[in-house]
N, C-alpha and C positions, 0 to 999 in steps of 0.2 A: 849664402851671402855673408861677407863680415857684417856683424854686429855693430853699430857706430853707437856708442852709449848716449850722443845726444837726440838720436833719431830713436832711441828705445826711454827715453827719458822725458821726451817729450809726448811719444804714443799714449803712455802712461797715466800722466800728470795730468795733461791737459784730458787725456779720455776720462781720465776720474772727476775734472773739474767739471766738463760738462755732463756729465753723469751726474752728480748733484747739483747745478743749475738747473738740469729737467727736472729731476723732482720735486725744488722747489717751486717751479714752473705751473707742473701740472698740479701741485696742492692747490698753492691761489689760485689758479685754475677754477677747480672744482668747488674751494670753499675759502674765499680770503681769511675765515679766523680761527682755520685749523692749524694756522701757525702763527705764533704771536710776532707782531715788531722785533724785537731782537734778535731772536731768533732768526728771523727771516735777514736782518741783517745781515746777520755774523756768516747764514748759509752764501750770500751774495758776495762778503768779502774771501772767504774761502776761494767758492767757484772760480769766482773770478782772479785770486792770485795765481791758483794752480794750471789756469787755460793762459794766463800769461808768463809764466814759468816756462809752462810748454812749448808755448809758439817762441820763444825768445831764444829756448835750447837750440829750436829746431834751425833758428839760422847757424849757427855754430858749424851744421853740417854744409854748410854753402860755400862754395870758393871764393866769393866775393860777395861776403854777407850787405856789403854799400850798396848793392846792385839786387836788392830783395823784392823793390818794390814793382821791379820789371815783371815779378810772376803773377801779379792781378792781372794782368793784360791777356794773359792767356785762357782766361775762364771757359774760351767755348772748346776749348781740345784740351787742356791738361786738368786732370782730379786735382794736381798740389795748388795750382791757381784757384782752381773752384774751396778750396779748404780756405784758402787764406782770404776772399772775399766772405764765404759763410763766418770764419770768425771774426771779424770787423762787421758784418751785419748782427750777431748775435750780442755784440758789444751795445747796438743802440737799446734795446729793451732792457738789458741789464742796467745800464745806467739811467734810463729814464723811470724805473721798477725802482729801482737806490733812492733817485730822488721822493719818488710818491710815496715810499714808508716812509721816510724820514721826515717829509712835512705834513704826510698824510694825505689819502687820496680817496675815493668813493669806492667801493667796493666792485663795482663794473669796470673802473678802469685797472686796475689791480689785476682781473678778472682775464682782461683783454694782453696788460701784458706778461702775465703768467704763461698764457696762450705761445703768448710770439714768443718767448724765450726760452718756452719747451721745444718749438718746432726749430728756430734756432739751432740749440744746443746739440737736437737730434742731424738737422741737415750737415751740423759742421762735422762731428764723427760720421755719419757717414761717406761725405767728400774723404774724411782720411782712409778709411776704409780702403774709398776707390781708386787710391793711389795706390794700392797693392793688386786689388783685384783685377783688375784693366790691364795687368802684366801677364799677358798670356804666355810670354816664355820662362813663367817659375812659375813651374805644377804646385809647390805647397802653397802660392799665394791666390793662383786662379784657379780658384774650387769653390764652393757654395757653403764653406765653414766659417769664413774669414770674417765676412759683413756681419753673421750676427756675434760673431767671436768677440768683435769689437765693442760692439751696440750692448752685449749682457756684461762685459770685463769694466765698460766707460758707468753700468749701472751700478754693480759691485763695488769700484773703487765708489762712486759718490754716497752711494745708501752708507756702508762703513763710516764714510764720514759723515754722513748726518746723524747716525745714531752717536759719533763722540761727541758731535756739538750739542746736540738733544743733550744727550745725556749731563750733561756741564751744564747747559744753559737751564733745562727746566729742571733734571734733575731724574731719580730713578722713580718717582711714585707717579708720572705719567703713564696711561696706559700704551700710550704709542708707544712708548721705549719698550713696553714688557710683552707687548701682542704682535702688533698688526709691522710694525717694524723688524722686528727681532727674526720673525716668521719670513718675513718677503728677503731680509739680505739671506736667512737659511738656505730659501728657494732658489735666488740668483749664484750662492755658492755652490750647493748640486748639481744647477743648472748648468754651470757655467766649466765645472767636473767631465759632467757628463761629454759636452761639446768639446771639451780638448781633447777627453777620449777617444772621440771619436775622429776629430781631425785628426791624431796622431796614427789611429789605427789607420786613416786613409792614406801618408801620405808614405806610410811603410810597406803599405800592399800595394803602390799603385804608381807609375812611374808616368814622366812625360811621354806623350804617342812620338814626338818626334824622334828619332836615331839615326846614325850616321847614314844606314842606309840609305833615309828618306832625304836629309840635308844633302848629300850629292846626288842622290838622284842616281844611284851606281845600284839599289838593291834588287834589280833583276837578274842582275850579275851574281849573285850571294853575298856572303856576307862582306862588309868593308872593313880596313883599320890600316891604322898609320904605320907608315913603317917607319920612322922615325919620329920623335918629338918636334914640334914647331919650332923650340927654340929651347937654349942649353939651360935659362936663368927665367924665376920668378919674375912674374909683369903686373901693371896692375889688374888685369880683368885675373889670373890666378888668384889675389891675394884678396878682389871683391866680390867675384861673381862667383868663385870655387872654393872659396871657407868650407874648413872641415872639419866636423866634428865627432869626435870617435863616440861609437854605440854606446860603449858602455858610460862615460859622461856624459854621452842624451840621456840614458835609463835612467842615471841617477839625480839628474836636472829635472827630469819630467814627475817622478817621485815628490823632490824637493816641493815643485810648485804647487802639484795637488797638495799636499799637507798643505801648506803656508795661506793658499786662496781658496783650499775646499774644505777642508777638517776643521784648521785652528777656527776661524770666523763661528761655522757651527757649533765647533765646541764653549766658546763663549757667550755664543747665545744662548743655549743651554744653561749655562751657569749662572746667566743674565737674570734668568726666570725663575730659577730654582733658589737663586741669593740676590735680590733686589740691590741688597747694600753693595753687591760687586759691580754693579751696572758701569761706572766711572770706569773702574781698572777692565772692565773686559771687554769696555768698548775700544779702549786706545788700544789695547795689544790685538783686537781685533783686525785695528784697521791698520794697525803696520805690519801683520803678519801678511793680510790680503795685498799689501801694495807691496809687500817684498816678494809674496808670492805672483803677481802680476807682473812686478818686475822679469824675473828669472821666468816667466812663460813667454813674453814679450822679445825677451833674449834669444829663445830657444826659435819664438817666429822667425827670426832672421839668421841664426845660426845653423837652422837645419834645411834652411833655401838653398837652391843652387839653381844659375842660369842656364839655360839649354845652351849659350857658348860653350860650353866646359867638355860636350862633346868634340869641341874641336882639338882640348886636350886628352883626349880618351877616356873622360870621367864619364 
């Protein structure tokens, strides 16, 4: 599938955005004053610039971005519909959680909407998720890698960014920056290694069931194929649904991204712990190596799709 960089810019951003809205979510959650006022601030204006970055890119990709608000209406059949309600619902806890730090609130309600803005954050990535996975005719999107591909990549971008604003905000002689932080983004980078790994190995060994045979319905006959091209010139289903990407710039894109979203991050953590005073500089290069490396995996999700129409051009 061609790559649209505002439909990879927005998966991104905004998955990172609410990747750290959850986890400020589920801290108050769990303990309203394991994260001080400011802090929790600054995580709130983050999240929330970065899911409206997102969603803002994503009309970009609409032929008639005036005409946006037609796609709430569709919630009970379309995943994009169901995204763009979850994130307009996710928006009222965020803002009414803005308000209660800022005038201050009891610690039960804090509690409550910690709660709703974790479930939130999770239900909106998910909806995005399901605009890929629900496409049953692109094998590398309908597979069982996708939804947590999304769910551990939206965690990764937000944790990186809590640890730069931690870090800034409280500083390096918190133990969260040096333990229980540092450890959990290591984990999501491994993890998150390991799953692309794996998706990539699936989707090189493992093709669509459909082929020409089964599409017309001719393969009792033996095999089928065209005896001529459909037509002499490029169209747009070739130049959207048949992007191609040659082998050897997948290898070396897929290379690039592990470094960038699984190495570097680890490797600053490490340095994190071992040099307290580097904490500042290794959490920003942490987090822009993970989101350039997310970037260029995010890319490759769409670059290395291809629609089962493309059998109709003998791909």
């Amino acid at each position: 599938m061609h790559p649209a960089l505002s439909v990879v810019f927005f998966t991104v951003v905004s998955g990172s955005g609410y990747g750290l809205l959850f986890l400020l979510g589920v801290g108050l959650a769990v303990d309203p004053q394991i994260i001080n006022r400011s802090e929790a601030l600054a995580m709130l204006a983050a999240g929330m610039l970065f899911a409206v970055a997102g969603l803002a890119s994503s009309l970009l990709h609409l032929g008639q971005p005036q005409r946006a608000w037609r796609a709430f209406t569709q919630w009970r059949s379309s995943w994009l519909s169901r995204e763009g309600v979850a994130a307009i619902c996710s928006f009222m806890p965020l803002l009414a959680l803005a308000g209660c730090l800022w005038r201050g609130a009891d610690a039960g309600v804090l509690r409550a909407l910690g709660a709703a803005l974790a479930i939130t954050a999770t239900v909106t990535v998910y909806c995005t998720s399901g605009i890929y996975t629900s496409l049953k005719t692109v094998h590398a999107w309908h597979n069982a890698y996708v939804l947590p591909g999304y769910l551990l990549f939206a965690l990764l971008g937000g944790a990186s960014c809590l640890w730069m604003l931690h870090a800034l905000i409280i500083g390096a002689r918190d133990p969260l920056v040096h333990r229980s932080l540092l450890l959990f983004i290591v984990m999501l980078a491994l993890g998150c290694a390991i799953l692309k790994y794996r998706y990539w190995h699936f989707i090189d060994t493992t093709h669509h069931p459909a082929t020409t045979e089964s599409a017309t319905g001719l393969g009792r006959f033996g095999q089928v194929r065209s005896v001529e091209w459909p037509h002499t010139e490029e169209n747009y289903l070739t130049r959207e649904m048949g992007f191609v990407l040659a082998r050897k710039h997948s290898a070396r894109l897929r290379i690039i991204s592990l470094i960038l979203f699984g190495a570097v991050p680890v490797f600053f953590a490490v340095i994190a712990l071992a040099w307290p005073a580097l904490t500042a500089a290794s959490s920003g290069a942490a987090f822009l190596a993970g989101i350039l490396g997310i970037f260029v995996e995010r890319w490759l999700f769409f670059a290395e799709a291809r629609h089962v129409v493309m059998l109709y051009y003998r791909a």
